[in-house]
Structure formats: C-alpha cells, structure tokens
N, C-alpha and C positions, 0 to 999 in steps of 0.2 A: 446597501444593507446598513442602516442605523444601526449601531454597537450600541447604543443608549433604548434602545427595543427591547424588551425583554419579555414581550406577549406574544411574541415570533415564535412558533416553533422552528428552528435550523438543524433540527436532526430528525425531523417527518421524512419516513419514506414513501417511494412511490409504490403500486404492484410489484416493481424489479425486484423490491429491497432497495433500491439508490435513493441515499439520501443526500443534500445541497454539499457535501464535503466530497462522497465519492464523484457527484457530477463534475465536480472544479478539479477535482483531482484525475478524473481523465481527462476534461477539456484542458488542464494545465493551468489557471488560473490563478498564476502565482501572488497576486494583490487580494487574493479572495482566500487564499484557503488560512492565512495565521488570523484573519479575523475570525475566521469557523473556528480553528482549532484556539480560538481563547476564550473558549466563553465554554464555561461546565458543562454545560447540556448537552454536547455535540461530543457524539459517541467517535475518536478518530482512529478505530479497532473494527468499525462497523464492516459489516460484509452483503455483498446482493449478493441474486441470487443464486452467482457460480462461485460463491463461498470467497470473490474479491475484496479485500480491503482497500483503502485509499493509497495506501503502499505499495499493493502491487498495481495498480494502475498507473503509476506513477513510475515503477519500477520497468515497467511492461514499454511505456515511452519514452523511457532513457530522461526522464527529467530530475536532475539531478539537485536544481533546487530544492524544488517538494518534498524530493527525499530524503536530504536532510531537515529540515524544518520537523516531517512524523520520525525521525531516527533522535532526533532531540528531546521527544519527548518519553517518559516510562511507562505510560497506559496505551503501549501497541506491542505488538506478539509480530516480530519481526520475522519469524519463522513459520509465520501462518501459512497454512499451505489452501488451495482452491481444490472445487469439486473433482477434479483430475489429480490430484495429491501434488500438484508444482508448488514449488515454495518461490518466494521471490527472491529468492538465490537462482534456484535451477530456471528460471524462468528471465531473468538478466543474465545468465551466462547463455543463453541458448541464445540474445541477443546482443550480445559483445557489447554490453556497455560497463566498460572493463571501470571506470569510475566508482557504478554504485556496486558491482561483484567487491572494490577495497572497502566500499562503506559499512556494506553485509558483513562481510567475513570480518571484522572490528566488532561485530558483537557475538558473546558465547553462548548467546540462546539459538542463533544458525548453524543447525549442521549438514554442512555440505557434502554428508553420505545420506543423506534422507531420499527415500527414492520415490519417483513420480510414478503415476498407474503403469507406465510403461515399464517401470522396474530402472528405469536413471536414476544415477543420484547427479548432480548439480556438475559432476567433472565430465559424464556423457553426456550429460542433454547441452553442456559447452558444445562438443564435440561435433552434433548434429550439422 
C-alpha cells in the first residue's frame, strides 16, 4: 500500500460494512494497520455489520499490539459496545486476556458494570 497514494480510497467498505482497517485488524496485521491509521481518511471507530470496531476485533484475538496502537489514539469510543451490547471490556474478560482487561480498565470512558444482552456486566461475563 503506497502512503504517497492519495486516490485510494482505504476506508471503502464492503456489503459487511468491513473496511481495509477492520480486515487487518481481525487478520492482525500489525505492519498494515499504523499505515491505515495515519492517514485522515480511515474511519479507526468504524463498525461492520455486528456493530465491531477495529478494537474489538483485536481485543476479541488477544492482540495486544493493535490494541494499543487504537488505545493511543482519541477518535475511538473504547467503550463501544456490538449488536449483542458486549463492550470490549466484557468481551476480553470473558476471554482472559488479562493484559488488555489492564489496558481497558486505564481508560474512564470503560465501565465495567455495563451489561451485555444477557444482563452481564464485564465481572460475570469474566466468570463464564
């Protein structure tokens, strides 16, 4: 991907809603996503169509690169929650990745009583 491009659209979505930031950001492609996330255009708050950000995808595979890289930046909603109301708190504690549970709970826009459809908040759905 030329950085010197600038007639690229890099925030086109598919039918999903997935656009080139969520794809790297589920496949993990840690050499691709700070060139997506530098350049204006590329929405890194974007969501397909089960209401996922690039954060919880990331959050969701325990990569903890990625997620600090979108935790570094201030135009993403850290607390975002998906179509099932799981935020990506309650949704890495429900997967023990006790690293980014420190990196979340570090920011005061995550509240870890927020509860998912099933009525958890982020201390039971750990529990599951």
């Amino acid at each position: 991907m030329p950085p010197e491009r600038n007639d690229i659209n890099l925030d086109k979505a598919n039918k999903s809603d997935q656009t080139p930031l969520l794809f790297t950001a589920r496949n993990g492609h840690e050499g691709v996503v700070p060139k997506l996330l530098a350049r204006d255009d590329v929405n890194p708050d974007q969501v397909d169509q089960l209401g996922e950000t690039p954060l919880f995808l990331d959050v969701r595979n325990g990569r903890e690169g990625i997620v600090r890289m979108l935790l570094g930046r201030d135009d993403i909603s850290p607390d975002k929650a998906n179509k099932w109301n799981q935020t990506p708190l309650s949704f890495v504690a429900m997967n023990g990745h006790v690293g980014i549970v420190r990196m979340l709970l570090e920011w005061s826009e995550v509240n870890p009583d927020k509860e998912n459809q099933r009525g958890d908040n982020s201390v039971l759905a750990g529990c599951r």
